[in-house]
C-alpha angles and dihedrals in degrees: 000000000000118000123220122200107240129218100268110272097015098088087028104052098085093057096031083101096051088045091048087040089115094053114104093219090176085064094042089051085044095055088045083056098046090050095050093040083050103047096019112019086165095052113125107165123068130180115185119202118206091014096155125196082357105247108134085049094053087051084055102043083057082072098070105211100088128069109210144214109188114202132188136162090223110081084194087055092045092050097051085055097043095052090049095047090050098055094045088046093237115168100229137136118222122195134176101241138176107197090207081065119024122174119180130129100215129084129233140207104208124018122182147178121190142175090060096288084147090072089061079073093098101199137006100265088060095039081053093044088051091049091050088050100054085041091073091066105055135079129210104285094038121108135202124224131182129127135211141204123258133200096281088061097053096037080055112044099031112136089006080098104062110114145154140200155127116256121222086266096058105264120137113205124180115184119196104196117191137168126226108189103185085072102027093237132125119200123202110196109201124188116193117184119186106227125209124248090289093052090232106094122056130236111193135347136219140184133207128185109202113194119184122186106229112218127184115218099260088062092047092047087047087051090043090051088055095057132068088256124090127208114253090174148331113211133214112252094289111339130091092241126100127284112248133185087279097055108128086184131030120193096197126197129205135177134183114294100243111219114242 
C-alpha cells in the first residue's frame, strides 16, 4: 500500500485530540483570560488564529463575557470544532483563516494564537509578515498574545514526545519528535494509517513532517522591534511574571505601536 505525505493537519485532524489528550485546555483558556483581565479587563471581542479543533475558545466561550471568532487554516480541523461547539450551543464563529493573509473587516480586542503555532513561522520575514497581517484587525487599545517555545523546551522535552495509538475511529498515529540544535528546529514525523472495521488492516496510509523554528526570547523581542507592535510583556510559561533565559515557554503580549 503506497503512503502519501499529507498537508500538515489534514491526516492528522481526526486524532489531533488523542495526541493533545494530556493538555489541561480549561487552564490554557484560564491563562488567556488572566492575561486579558490583567492587561484588558474591558475586552469583549476575541479572535483566536491557529485554534485548532477549537477547545481552549469554547472554554472560553463557558465564561460568558467574549464573544469569539475561532480561525484555522485546516478545514478538517475547523469542521471537528464546529460540530462540537453546535451541539453544545455554543455561540462561536468559526472561519477558515491563514494568518500570512487575513482578511476580515471587523476589529478585535483581543487576538491570540497559542500552543506555540507562531514557530511554524520559519524565518523572520514571514513571522513580520504574520504580525502585519494581524495588525490589520485590531484597533488602538487591542493587544496580541501567543507564546511560543524556546530552545529549553525542545532540548527538554526532545524524544519525551514520541507516542503511538489507535484513536476511537479507528485511526492509528505514531509521532517520532526529535531537536536539531544546529539549526533551531524540532521535527515531528507522524504516520497515520485508517483501519478497517477491526481495527487490524490498514486502509490507507498517510504521512506528515511538522517543522517548527525554535526562537529564544531575545530573537522574538528584536522581530518584534522591527514591527508596528510594541511588547507589553512576555510571561513566563504560565505565570504572570516575567520570561527569563530559562523560559521554556513565553506568552508574549503586543500592542500597536502608538505614534508619538
Amino acid at each position: 500500500m503506497s503512503q502519501k505525505t499529507a498537508r500538515i493537519y489534514t491526516s492528522l485532524a481526526p486524532v489531533y485530540n488523542d495526541l493533545m489528550k494530556d493538555v489541561d485546555y480549561e487552564d490554557w483558556a484560564d491563562y488567556v483570560d488572566a492575561i486579558i483581565q490583567e492587561l484588558r479587563p474591558d475586552a469583549v471581542s476575541l479572535l483566536e488564529l491557529a485554534c485548532g479543533t477549537g477547545k481552549v475558545a469554547m472554554y472560553l466561550e463557558e465564561l460568558d463575557c467574549y464573544e469569539i471568532t475561532a480561525t484555522d487554516m485546516s478545514a478538517e480541523m475547523l469542521e471537528i470544532g464546529e460540530r462540537k461547539a453546535r451541539f453544545r450551543n455554543m455561540q462561536i464563529k468559526w472561519k477558515q483563516l491563514d494568518f500570512y493573509d487575513i482578511q476580515l473587516d471587523e476589529t478585535y480586542d483581543v487576538v491570540f494564537s497559542l500552543f506555540d503555532s507562531v514557530n511554524y513561522i520559519m524565518n523572520e520575514a514571514d513571522f513580520l509578515k504574520m504580525l502585519a497581517n494581524v495588525e490589520k484587525v485590531m484597533h488602538e487599545d487591542s493587544i496580541f498574545i501567543f507564546d511560543f517555545t524556546t530552545p529549553k523546551h525542545s532540548e527538554y522535552v526532545n524524544d519525551k514526545l514520541n507516542t503511538d495509538g489507535v484513536s476511537p475511529d479507528g485511526i492509528r498515529f505514531e509521532r517520532v519528535s526529535y531537536y536539531v540544535p544546529s539549526q533551531k528546529v524540532h521535527v515531528s514525523e507522524f504516520e497515520i494509517e485508517v483501519l478497517d472495521d477491526d481495527k487490524i488492516t490498514a486502509l490507507r496510509r498517510d504521512r506528515e513532517v511538522h517543522r517548527q523554528r525554535i526562537y529564544d526570547l531575545q530573537e522574538v523581542k528584536a522581530i518584534v522591534a522591527k514591527s508596528n507592535f510594541e511588547m507589553l510583556a512576555a510571561y513566563d510559561d504560565f505565570v504572570i511574571e516575567p520570561a527569563h533565559a530559562k523560559t521554556e515557554r513565553v506568552t508574549m503580549v503586543l500592542a500597536c505601536r502608538r505614534n508619538p
